[in-house]
C-alpha positions as CSV (number, residue, x, y, z in Angstrom):
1,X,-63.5,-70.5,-75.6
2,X,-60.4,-73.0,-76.0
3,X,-58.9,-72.0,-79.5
4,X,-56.0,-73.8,-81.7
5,X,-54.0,-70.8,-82.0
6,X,-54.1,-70.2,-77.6
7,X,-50.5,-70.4,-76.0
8,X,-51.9,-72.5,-73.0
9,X,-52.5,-76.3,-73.1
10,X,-55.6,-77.5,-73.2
11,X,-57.3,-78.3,-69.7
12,X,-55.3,-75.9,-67.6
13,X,-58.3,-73.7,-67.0
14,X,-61.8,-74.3,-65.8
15,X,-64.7,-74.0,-67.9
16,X,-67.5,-71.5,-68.0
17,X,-71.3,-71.4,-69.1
18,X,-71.1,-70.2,-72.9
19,X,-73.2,-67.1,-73.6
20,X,-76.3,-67.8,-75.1
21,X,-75.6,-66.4,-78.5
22,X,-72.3,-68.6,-79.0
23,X,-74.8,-71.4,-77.9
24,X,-77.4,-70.1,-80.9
25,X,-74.6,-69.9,-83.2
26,X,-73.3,-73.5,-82.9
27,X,-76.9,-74.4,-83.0
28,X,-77.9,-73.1,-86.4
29,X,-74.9,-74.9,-87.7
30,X,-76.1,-78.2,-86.0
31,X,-79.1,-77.4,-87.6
32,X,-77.6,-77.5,-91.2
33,X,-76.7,-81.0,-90.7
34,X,-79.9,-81.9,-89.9
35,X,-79.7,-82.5,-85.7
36,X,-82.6,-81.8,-84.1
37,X,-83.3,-79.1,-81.3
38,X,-83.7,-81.8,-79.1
39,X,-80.4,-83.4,-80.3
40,X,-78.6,-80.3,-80.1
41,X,-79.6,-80.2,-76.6
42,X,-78.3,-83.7,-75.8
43,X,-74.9,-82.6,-77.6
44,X,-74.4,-79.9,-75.4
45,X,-75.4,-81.4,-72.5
46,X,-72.7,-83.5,-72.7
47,X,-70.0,-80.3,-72.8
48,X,-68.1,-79.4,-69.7
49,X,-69.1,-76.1,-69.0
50,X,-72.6,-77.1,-69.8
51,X,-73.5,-80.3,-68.1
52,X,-73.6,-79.5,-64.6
53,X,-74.9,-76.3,-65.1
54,X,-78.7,-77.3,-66.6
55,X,-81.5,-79.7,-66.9
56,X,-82.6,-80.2,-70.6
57,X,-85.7,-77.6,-70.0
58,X,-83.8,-75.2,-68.9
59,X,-81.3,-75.3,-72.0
60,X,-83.5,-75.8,-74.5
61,X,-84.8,-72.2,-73.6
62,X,-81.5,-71.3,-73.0
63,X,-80.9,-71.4,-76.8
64,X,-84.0,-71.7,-78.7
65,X,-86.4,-69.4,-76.5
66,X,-86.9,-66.2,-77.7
67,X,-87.2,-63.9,-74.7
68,X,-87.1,-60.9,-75.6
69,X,-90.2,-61.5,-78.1
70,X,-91.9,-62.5,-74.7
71,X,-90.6,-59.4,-72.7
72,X,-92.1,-56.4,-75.1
């Protein structure tokens, strides 16, 4: 996560896959103004650190799948 308040510019260091709850968060404020899941997906797709890293399956279940309800 690139912050206002980091000493480094912005761009000097590569990007990683966000953790899935970070992704969840952002979500449920997406949510509030009224984007879809499926929109949410398409906003995040377009995110370095997200777009070369999954189809539109595989991050829709990234964020809105619940597997540990699946898992018990």
């Amino acid at each position: 996560m690139f912050t206002f308040t980091s000493p480094d510019v912005m761009g000097t260091h590569n990007f990683t896959t966000p953790p899935k709850s970070y992704l969840s968060m952002i979500s449920r404020g997406l949510k509030e103004v009224d984007l879809t899941k499926e929109g949410i997906v398409e906003y995040f797709l377009s995110k370095p650190g997200i777009e070369r890293g999954f189809t539109r399956e595989l991050l829709f279940r990234y964020i809105f799948v619940d597997y540990s309800v699946h898992n018990l």
